[in-house]
Every structure is written in C-alpha cells, then in structure tokens.
N, CA, C and O atoms as CSV, one atom per row, in Angstrom:
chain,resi,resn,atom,element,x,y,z
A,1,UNK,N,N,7.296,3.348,21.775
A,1,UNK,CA,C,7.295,3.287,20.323
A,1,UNK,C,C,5.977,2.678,19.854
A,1,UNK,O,O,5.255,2.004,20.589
A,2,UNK,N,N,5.726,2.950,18.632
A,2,UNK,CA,C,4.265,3.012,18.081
A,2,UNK,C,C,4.273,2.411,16.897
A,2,UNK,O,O,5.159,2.883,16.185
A,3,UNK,N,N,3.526,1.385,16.277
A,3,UNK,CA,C,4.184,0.552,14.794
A,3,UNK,C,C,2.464,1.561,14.655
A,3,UNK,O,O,1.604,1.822,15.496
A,4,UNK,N,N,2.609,1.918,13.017
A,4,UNK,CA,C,1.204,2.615,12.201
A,4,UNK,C,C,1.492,1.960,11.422
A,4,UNK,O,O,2.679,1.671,11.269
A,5,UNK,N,N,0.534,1.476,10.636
A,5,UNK,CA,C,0.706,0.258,9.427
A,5,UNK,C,C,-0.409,1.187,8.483
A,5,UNK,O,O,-1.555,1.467,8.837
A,6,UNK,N,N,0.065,1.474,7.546
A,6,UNK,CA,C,-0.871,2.151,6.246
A,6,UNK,C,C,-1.280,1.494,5.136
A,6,UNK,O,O,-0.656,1.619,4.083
A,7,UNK,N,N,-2.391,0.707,5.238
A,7,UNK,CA,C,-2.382,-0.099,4.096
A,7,UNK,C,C,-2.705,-0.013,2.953
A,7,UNK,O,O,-2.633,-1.048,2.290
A,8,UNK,N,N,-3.134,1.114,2.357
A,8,UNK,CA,C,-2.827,2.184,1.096
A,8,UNK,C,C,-1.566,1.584,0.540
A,8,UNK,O,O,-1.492,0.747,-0.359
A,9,UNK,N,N,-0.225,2.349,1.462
A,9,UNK,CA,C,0.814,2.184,1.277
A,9,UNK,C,C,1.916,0.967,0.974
A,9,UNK,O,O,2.899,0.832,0.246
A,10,UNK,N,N,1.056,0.006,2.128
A,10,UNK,CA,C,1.687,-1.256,2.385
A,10,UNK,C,C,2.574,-1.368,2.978
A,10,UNK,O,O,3.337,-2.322,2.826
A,11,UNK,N,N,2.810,-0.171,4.086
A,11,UNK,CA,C,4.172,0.070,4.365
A,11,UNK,C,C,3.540,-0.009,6.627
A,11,UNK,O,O,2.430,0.084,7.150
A,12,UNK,N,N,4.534,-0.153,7.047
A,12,UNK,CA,C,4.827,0.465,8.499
A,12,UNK,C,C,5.455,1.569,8.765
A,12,UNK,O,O,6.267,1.972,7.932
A,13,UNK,N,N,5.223,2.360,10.044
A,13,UNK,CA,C,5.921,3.454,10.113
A,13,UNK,C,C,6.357,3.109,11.733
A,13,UNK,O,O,5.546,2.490,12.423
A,14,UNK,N,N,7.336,3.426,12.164
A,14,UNK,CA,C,7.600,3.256,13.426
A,14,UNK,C,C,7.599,5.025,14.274
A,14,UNK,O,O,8.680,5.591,14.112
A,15,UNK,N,N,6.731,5.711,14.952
A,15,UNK,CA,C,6.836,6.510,15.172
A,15,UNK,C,C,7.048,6.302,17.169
A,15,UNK,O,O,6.438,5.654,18.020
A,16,UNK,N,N,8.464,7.429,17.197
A,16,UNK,CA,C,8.722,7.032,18.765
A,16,UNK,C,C,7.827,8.952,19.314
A,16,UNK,O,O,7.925,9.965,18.623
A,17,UNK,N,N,7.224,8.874,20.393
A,17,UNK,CA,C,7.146,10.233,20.365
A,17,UNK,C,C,8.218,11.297,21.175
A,17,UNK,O,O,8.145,12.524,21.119
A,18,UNK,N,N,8.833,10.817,21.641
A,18,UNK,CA,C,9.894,11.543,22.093
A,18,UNK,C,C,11.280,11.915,21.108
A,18,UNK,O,O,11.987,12.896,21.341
A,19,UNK,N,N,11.513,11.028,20.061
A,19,UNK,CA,C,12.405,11.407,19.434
A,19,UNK,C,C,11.984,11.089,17.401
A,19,UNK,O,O,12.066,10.039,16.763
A,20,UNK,N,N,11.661,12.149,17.051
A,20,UNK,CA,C,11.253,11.864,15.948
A,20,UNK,C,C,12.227,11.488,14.413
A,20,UNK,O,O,11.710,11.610,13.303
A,21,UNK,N,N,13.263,11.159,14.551
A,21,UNK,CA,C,14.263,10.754,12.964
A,21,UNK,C,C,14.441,9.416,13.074
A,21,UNK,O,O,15.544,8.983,12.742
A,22,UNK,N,N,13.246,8.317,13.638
A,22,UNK,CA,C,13.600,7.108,13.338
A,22,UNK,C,C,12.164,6.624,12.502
A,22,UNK,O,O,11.065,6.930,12.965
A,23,UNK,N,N,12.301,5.785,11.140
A,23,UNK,CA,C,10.982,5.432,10.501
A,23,UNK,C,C,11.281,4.212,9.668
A,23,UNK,O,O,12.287,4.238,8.959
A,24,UNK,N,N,10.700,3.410,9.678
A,24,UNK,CA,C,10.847,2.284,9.351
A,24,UNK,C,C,9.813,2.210,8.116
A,24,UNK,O,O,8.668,2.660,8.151
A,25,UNK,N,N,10.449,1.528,6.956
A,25,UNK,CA,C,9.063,1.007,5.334
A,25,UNK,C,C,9.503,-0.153,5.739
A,25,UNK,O,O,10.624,-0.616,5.950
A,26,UNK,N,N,7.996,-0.708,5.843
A,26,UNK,CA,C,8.266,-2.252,5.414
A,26,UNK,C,C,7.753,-2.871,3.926
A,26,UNK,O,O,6.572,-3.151,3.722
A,27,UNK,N,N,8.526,-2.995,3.198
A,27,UNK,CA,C,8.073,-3.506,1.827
A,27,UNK,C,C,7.329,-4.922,1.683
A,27,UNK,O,O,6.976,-5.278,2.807
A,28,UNK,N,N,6.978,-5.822,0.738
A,28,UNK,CA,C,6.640,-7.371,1.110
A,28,UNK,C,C,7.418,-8.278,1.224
A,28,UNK,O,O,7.223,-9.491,1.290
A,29,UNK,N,N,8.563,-7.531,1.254
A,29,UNK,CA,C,9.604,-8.467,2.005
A,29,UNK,C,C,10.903,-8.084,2.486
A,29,UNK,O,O,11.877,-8.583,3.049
A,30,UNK,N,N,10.604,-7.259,2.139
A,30,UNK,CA,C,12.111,-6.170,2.301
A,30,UNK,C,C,11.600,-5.277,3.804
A,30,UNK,O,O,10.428,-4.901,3.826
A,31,UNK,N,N,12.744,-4.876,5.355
A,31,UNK,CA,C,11.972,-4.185,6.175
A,31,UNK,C,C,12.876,-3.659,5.878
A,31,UNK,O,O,13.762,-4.380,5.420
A,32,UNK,N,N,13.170,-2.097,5.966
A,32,UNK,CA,C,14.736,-1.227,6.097
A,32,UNK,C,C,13.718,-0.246,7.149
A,32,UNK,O,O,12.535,0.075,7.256
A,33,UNK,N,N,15.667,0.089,8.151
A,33,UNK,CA,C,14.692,0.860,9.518
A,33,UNK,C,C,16.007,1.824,8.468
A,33,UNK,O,O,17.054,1.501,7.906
A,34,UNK,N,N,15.246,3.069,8.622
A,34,UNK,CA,C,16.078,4.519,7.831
A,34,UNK,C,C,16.453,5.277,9.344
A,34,UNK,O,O,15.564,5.338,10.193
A,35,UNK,N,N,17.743,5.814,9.610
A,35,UNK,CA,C,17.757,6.780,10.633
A,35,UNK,C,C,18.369,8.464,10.210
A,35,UNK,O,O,19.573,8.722,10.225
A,36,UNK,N,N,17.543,9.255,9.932
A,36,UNK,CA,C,17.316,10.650,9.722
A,36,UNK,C,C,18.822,11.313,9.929
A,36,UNK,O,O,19.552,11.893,9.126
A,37,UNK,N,N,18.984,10.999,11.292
A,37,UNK,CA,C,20.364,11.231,11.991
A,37,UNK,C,C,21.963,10.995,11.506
A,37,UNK,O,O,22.886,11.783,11.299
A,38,UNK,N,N,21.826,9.352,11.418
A,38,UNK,CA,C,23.280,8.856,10.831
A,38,UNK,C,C,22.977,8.346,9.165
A,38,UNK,O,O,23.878,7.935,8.433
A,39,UNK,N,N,21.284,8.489,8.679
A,39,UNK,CA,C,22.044,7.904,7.219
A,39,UNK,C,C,22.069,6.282,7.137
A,39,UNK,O,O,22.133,5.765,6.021
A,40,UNK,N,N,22.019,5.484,8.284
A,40,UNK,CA,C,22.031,4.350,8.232
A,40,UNK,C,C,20.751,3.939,7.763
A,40,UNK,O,O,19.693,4.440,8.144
A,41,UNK,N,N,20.877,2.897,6.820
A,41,UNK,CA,C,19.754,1.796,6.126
A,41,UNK,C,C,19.851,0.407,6.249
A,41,UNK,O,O,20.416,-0.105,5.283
A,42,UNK,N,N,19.420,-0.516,7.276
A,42,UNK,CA,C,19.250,-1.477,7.579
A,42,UNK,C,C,18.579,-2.292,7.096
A,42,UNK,O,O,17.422,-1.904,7.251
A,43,UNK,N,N,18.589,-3.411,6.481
A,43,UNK,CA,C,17.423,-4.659,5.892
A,43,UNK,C,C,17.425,-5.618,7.495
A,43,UNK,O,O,18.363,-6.151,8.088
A,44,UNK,N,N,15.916,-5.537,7.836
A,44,UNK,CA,C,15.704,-6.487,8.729
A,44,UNK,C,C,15.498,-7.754,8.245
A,44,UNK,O,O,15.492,-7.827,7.016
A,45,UNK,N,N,15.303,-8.922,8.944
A,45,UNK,CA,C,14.817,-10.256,8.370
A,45,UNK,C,C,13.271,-10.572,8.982
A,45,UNK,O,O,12.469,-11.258,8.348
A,46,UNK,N,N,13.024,-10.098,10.034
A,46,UNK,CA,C,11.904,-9.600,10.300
A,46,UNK,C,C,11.191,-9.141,11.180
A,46,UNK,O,O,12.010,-8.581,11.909
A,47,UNK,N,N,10.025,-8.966,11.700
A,47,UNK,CA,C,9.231,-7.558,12.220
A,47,UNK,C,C,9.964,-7.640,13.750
A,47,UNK,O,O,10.582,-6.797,14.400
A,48,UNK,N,N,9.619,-8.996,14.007
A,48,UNK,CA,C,10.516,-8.864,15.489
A,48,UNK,C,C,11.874,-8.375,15.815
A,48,UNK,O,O,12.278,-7.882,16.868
A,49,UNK,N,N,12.583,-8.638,14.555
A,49,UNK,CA,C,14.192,-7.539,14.938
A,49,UNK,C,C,13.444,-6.196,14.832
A,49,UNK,O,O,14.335,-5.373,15.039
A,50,UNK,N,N,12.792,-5.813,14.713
A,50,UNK,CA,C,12.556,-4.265,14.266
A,50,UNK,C,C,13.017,-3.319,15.854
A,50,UNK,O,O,13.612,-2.242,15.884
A,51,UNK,N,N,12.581,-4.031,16.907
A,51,UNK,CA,C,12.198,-3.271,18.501
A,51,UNK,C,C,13.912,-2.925,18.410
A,51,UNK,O,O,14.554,-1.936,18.055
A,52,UNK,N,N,14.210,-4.048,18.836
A,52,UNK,CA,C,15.439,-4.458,19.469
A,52,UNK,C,C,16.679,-3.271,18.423
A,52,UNK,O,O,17.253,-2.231,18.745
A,53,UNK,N,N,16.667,-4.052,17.169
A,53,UNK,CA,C,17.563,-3.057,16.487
A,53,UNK,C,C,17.423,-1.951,16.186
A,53,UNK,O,O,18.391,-1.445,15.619
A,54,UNK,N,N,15.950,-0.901,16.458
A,54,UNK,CA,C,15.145,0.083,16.340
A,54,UNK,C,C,16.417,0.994,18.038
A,54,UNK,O,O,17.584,1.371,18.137
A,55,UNK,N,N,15.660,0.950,18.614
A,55,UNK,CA,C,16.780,0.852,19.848
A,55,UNK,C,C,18.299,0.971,20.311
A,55,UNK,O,O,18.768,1.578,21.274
A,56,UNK,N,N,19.073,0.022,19.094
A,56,UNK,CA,C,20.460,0.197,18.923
A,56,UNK,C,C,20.243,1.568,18.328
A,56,UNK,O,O,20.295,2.649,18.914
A,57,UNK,N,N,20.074,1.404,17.472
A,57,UNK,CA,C,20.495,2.556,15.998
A,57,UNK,C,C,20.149,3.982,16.715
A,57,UNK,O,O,20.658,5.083,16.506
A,58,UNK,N,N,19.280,3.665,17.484
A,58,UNK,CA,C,18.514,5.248,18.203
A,58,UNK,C,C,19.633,5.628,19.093
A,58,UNK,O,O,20.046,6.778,19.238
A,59,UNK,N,N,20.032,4.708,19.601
A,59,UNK,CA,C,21.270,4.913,20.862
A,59,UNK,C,C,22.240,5.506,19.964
A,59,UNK,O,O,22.608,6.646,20.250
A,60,UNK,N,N,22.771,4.902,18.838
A,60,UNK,CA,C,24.053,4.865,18.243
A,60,UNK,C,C,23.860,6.731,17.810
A,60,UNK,O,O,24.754,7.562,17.652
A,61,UNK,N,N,22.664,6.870,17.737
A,61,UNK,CA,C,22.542,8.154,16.619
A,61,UNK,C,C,22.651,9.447,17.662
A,61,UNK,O,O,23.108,10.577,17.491
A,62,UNK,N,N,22.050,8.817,18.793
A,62,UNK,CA,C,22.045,10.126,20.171
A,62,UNK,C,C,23.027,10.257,20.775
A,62,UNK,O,O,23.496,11.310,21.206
A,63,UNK,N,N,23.497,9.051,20.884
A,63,UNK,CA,C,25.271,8.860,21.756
A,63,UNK,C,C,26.395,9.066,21.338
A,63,UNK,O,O,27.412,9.336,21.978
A,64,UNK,N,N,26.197,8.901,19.862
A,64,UNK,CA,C,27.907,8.459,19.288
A,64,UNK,C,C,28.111,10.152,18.671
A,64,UNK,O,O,29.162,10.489,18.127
C-alpha cells in the first residue's frame, strides 16, 4: 500500500496496487477510509490507524 498526499487538495489517497476500491480523504481533521465495495465510511482518529484498519475493511469487503 502506497499513502499519495496531494497538497492542492489537502487530502491523502491510499492507493493498494493489487486491489483498487479502497481510498482514503484525509481532511484537517477528519480521516474517513471510503470502501467502493461495502459502502463503509470510517472516521479514523489518526494516520496510524489508517494501515491496520485499511486492512480489516479490505478483508471484510473480499471475504464476507
């Protein structure tokens, strides 16, 4: 997984290259990871949950 930070935007993008419907905005304080798949919208607390719960949600969306 790959963090792209656009600072135009102000935002992060989390791009995995093997599976592309997971993308993360990070606002200035707000992170939500969006998943393409299930629809789920998550508020992180911060950048370091991003891996870890990035990961669940990917599992949850391929597996379940």
């Amino acid at each position: 997984m790959t963090f792209l930070y656009d600072p135009d935007a102000g935002s992060y993008l989390l791009y995995n290259s093997s599976v592309t419907d997971i993308a993360i905005v990070v606002q200035p304080t707000i992170i939500q990871l969006i998943s393409i798949w299930t629809g789920c919208r998550v508020a992180l607390q911060s950048v370091e949950e991003i891996s870890d719960r990035c990961r669940f949600l990917l599992s949850v969306s391929l597996y379940s």
